[in-house]
C-alpha positions in Angstrom: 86.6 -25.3 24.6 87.1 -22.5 27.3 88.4 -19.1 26.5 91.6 -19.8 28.4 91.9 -23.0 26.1 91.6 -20.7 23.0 94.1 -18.6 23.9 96.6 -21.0 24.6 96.1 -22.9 21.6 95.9 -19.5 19.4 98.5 -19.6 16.5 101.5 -18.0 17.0 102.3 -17.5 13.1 105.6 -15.6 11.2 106.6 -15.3 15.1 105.1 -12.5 17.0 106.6 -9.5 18.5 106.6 -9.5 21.5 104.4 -6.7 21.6 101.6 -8.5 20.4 102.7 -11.3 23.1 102.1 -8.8 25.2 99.1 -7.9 24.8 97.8 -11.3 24.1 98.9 -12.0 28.1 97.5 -8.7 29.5 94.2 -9.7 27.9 94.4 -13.3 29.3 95.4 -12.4 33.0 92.1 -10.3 32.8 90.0 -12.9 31.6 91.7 -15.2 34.3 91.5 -13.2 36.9 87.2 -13.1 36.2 85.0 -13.1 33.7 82.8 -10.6 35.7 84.8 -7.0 35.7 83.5 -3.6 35.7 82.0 -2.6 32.2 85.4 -0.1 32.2 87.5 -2.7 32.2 85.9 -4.6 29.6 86.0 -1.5 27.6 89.5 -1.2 27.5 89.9 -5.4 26.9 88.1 -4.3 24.4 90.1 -1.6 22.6 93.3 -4.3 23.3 91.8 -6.9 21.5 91.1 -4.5 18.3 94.2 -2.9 18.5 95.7 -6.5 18.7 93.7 -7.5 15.6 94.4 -4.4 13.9 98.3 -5.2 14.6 97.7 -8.8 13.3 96.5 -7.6 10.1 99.4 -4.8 9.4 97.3 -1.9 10.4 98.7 -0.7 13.1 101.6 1.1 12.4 99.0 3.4 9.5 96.7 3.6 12.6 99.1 4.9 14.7 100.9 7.7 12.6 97.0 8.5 11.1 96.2 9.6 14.5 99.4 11.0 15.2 98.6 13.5 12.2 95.1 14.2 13.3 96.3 15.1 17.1 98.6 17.4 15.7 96.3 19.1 13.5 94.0 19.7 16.8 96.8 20.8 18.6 97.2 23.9 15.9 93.6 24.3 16.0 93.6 24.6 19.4 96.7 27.1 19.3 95.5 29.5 16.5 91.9 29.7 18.3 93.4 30.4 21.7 95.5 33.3 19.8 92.9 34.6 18.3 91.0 34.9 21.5 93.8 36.8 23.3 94.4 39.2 20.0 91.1 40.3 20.3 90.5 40.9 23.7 93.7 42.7 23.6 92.2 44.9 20.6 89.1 45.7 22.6 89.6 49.3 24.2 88.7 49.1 28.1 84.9 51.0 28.7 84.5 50.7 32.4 87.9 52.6 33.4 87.7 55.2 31.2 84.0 55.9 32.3 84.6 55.7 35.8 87.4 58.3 35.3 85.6 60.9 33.8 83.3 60.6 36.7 85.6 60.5 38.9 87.2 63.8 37.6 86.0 67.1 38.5 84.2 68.9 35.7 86.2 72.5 34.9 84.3 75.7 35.7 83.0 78.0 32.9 85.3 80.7 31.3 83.5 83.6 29.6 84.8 83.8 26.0 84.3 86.7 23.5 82.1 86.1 20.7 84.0 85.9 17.6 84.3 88.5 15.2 82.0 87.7 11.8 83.7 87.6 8.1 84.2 90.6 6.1 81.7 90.3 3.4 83.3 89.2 0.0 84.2 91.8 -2.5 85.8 91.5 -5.8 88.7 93.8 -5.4 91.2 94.9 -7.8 94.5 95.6 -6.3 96.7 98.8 -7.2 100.6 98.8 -6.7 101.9 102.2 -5.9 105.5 101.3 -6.4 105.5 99.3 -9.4 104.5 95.7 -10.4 105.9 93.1 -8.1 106.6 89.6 -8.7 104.2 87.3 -7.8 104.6 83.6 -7.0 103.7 81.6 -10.0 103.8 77.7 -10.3 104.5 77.8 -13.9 104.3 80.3 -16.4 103.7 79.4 -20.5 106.1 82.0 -22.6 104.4 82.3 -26.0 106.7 82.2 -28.9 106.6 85.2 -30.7 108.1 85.9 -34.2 111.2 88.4 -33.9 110.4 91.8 -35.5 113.6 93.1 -35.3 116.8 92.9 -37.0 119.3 91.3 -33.9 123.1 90.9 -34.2 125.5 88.1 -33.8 129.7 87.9 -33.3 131.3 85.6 -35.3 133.0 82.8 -33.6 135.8 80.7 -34.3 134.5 78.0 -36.7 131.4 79.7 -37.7 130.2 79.4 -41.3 128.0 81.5 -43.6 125.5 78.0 -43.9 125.8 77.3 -40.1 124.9 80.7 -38.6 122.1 80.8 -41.5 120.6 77.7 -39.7 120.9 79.0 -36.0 118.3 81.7 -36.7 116.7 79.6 -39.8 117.0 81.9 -42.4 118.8 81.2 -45.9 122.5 81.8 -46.3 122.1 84.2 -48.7 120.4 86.2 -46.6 123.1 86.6 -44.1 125.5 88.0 -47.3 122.5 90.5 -48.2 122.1 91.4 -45.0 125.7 92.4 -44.1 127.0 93.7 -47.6 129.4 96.4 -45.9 131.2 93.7 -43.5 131.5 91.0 -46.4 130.8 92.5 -49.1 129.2 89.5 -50.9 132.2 86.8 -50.2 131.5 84.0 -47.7 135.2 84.2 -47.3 135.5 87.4 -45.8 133.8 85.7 -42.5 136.0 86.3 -39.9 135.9 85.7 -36.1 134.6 89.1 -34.2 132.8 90.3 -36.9 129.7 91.5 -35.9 126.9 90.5 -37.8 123.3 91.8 -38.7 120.6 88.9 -38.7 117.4 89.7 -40.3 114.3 88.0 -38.6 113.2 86.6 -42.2 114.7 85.7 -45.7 115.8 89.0 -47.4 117.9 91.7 -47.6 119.1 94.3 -45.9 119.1 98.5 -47.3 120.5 101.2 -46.3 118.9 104.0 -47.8 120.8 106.7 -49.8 119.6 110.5 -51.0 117.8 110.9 -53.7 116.5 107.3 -53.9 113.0 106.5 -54.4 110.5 103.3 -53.2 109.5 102.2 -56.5 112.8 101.8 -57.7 114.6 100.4 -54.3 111.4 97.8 -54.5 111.7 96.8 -57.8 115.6 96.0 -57.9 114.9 93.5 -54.2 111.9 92.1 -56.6 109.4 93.2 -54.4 106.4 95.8 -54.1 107.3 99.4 -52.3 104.1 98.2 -49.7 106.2 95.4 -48.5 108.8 97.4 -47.4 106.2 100.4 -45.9 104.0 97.5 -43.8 106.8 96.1 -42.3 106.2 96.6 -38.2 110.2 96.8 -37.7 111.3 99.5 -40.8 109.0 102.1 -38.1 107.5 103.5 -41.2 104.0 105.6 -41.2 102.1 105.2 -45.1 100.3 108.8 -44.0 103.4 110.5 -43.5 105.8 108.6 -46.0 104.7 111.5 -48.5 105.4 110.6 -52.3 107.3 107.1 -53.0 109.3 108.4 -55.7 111.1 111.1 -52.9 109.9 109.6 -49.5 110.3 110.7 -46.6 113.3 108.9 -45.3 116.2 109.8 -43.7 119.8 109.2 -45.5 121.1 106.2 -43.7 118.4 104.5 -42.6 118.3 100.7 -42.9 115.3 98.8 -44.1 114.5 95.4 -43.8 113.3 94.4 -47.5 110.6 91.4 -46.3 111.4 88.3 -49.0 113.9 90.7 -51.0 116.7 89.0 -53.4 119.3 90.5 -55.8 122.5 89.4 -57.4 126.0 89.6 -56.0 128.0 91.9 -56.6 131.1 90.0 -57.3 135.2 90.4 -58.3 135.5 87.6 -61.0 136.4 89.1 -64.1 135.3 88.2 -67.7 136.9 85.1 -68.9 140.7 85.7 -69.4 142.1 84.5 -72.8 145.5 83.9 -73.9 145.3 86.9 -76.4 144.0 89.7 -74.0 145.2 88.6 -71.1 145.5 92.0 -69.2 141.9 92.9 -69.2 142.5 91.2 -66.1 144.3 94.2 -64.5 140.7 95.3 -63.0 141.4 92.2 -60.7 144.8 93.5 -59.2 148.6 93.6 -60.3 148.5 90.0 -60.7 147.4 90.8 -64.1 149.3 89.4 -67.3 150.6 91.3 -70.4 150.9 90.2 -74.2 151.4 86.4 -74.0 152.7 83.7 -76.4 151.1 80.5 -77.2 151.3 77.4 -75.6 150.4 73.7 -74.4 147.0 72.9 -74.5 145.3 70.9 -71.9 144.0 67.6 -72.0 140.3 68.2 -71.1 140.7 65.8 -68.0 141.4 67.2 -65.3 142.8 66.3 -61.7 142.4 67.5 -58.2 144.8 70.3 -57.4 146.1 69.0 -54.0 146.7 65.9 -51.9 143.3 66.2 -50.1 140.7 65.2 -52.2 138.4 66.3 -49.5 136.8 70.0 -48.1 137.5 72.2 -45.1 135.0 75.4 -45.9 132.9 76.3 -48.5 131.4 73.5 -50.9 130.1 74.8 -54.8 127.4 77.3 -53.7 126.3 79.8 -56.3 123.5 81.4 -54.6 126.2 82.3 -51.3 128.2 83.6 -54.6 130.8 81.1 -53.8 131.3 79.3 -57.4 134.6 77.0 -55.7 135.5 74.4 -53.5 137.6 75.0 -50.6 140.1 72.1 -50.2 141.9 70.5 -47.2 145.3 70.9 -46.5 148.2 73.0 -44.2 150.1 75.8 -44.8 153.0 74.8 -47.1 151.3 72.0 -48.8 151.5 72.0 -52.6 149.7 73.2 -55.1 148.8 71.0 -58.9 148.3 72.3 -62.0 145.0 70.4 -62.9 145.3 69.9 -66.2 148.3 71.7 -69.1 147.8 75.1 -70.1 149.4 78.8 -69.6 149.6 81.1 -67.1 147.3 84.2 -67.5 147.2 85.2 -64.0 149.6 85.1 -61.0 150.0 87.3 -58.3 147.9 89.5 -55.7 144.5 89.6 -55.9 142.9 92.8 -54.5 138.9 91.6 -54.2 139.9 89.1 -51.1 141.7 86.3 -53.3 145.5 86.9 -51.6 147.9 85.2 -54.3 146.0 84.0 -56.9 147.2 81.7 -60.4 144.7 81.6 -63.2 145.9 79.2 -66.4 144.1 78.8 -69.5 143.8 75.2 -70.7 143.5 76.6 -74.6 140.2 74.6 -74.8 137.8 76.5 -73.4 138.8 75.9 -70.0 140.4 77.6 -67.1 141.3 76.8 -63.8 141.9 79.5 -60.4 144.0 78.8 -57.5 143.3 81.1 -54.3 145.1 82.1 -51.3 148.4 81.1 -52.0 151.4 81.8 -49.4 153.7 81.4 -51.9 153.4 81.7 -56.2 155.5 79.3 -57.8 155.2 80.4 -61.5 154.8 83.5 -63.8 152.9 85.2 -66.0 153.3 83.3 -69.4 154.7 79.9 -68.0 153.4 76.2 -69.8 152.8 73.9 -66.8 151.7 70.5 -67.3 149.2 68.7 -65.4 149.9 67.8 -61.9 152.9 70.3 -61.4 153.1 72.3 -58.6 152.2 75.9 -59.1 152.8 77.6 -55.4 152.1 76.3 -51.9 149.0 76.5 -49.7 148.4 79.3 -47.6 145.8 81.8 -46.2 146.3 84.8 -47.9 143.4 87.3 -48.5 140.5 86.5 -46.7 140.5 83.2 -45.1 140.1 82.0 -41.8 142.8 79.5 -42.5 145.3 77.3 -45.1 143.3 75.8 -47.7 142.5 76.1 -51.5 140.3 78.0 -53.1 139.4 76.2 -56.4 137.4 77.5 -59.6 137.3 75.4 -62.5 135.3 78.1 -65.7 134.3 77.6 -69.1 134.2 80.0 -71.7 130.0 79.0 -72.7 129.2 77.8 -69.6 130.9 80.4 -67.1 131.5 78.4 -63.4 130.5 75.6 -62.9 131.0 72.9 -60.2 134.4 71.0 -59.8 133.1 68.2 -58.3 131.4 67.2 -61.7 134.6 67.2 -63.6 137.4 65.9 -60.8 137.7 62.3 -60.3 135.6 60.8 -57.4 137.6 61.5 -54.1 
């Protein structure tokens, strides 16, 4: 059978596209029109017939988009190394122009220049200021903290405390009372605003010496040794010239700071006032009662004196010498008998009290009620618990309306109201 034959009679199965038709003719009219081409034409009969075959079996269409991939893939080859090639080239500085245009350039004539001057030789040398000590640029500076050695002063503000400005300068509260015994004389109430202050730079006390007064004796009622007050830097005493410690030689006047000194307060309260003696009070001011009767005897339970069952001052502080509670409240606002009992005290109180009621409970106890604005019982009177005795004020010394509170005990002396009032 010829070739021609074979073609003809080639199966034409699941009906071919007519691309494959196609092709199958192109190849045909080549192999009709001789058998005896160039070898470039039977190259490319060739390639048809594989591509034909490749068709037939379902290849073609991967074959076709596989080398679409791969010529685009060459194509970005192709791109990136031409960039590259011009980037580079670009880079490259020119040699030839530059060269050529030094020599083309005339070269500049000599100038004659002055040698230069040499360096001084290096000398330490230590400057001197003729019109003082100036300021000189510094980066940063480091202060060193120092301990004060002075005694400094403060003004009392609106708000200020005895405990408060004791913790500004870090010293004990006490310390500010012994250190300012002429302005409050020992009573944390007596603070008021515009007072000026002495604050020692430690915990003690503060002296101010007196004629006829010797060392050992001013040293041993602060509880301290007469060399603790000579070696302190800021007292500006000299041991060679101090001369004998029993009559130094210091001037009347003269304050001393006593390093870690202490005493006791001088304070108002007077001894217990009983029902029977009642005017040994009179030292206290002309609040003071005469002879009194008998009365009712109180309960031993005891209530709190106001509405406010909370503080606005001083808490219980024995070593400020402030054996009370201040409580809350505004001007008007009044004023409980704590517990039954009879009226010992009532009226002004010259030591910084204002109006002051005092009743004795018959059992031991007695209860004080300070700064009153107005007194609402007398001398002699039977209250009963929880009636009202006068009227919050801010008599005396106080920085404002509240209630100073004492609650006493003929064994025990003051002792803290907090431990025998109900919880607030």
């Amino acid at each position: 059978m010829s070739e021609n034959q074979a073609l003809d009679e080639f199966p034409n199965k699941e009906g071919e596209n007519s691309q494959e038709a196609g092709s199958r003719d192109f190849a045909k009219a080549t192999l009709e029109d001789g058998e005896t081409g160039s070898e470039e034409q039977n190259k490319e009969n060739r390639l048809l017939l594989m591509w034909e075959n490749l068709s037939r079996a379902g290849l073609g269409e991967t074959v076709f988009r596989l080398g679409t991939h791969l010529f685009s893939i060459a194509a970005i080859l192709v791109v990136i190394w031409a960039m590259r090639a011009f980037y580079l080239r670009a880079q490259q500085p020119s040699i030839n122009t530059p060269r050529q245009a030094a020599l083309a350039a005339a070269l500049p004539s000599p100038t004659a220049t002055e040698k230069a001057p040499g360096l001084p030789i290096f000398s330490d040398i230590t400057l001197s200021y003729a019109g003082g000590i100036p300021r000189l640029a510094v980066l940063h500076t480091d202060l060193p903290t120092r301990p004060r050695n002075g005694v400094i002063t403060y003004t009392v503000q609106t708000g200020d405390t005895i405990f408060g400005i004791a913790e500004k300068y870090n010293i004990k509260p006490q310390t500010i009372l012994w250190g300012n015994y002429y302005t409050l004389a020992d009573v944390p109430d007596r603070l008021q605003p515009g007072q000026v202050l002495n604050i020692l730079p430690m915990d003690g006390a503060y002296h101010k010496w007196s004629a006829g007064e010797g060392l050992n004796g001013v040293a041993k009622g602060y509880g301290v040794k007469p060399e603790d007050i000579i070696n302190y830097g800021g007292n500006h005493l000299d041991p060679d010239t101090i001369g004998d410690l029993s009559h130094p030689n210091i001037a009347p006047g003269t304050m001393l700071v006593v390093p870690g000194g202490h005493r006791a307060f001088v304070t108002w309260s007077a001894p217990f006032i009983g029902r029977t003696d009642p005017a040994q009070a009179k030292i206290l001011g002309p609040g003071f009662c005469g002879t009194i009767v008998d009365g009712v005897i109180g309960t031993g339970s005891f209530i709190w004196p106001a509405n406010n069952h909370y503080l606005s001052g001083y808490d219980y502080s024995p070593e400020t010498n402030h054996p009370a509670i201040d409580i809350a409240g505004h001007l008007g606002d009044p004023i409980y008998a704590a517990d039954n009992g009879v009226v010992v005290y009532a009226g002004w109180n010259n030591w910084g009290y204002g109006n002051v009621v005092v009743i004795d409970h018959g059992n031991g106890w007695q209860t004080l009620y300070a700064h009153q604005s107005v007194i609402a019982v007398g001398c002699g009177q039977s209250v009963m618990q929880g009636s009202v005795i006068g009227n919050f004020g801010s008599t005396g010394n106080s920085s404002g309306p509240h209630l100073h509170f004492e609650m006493s005990n003929n064994k025990y002396g003051k002792v803290n109201p907090h431990n025998f009032l109900p919880p607030p």
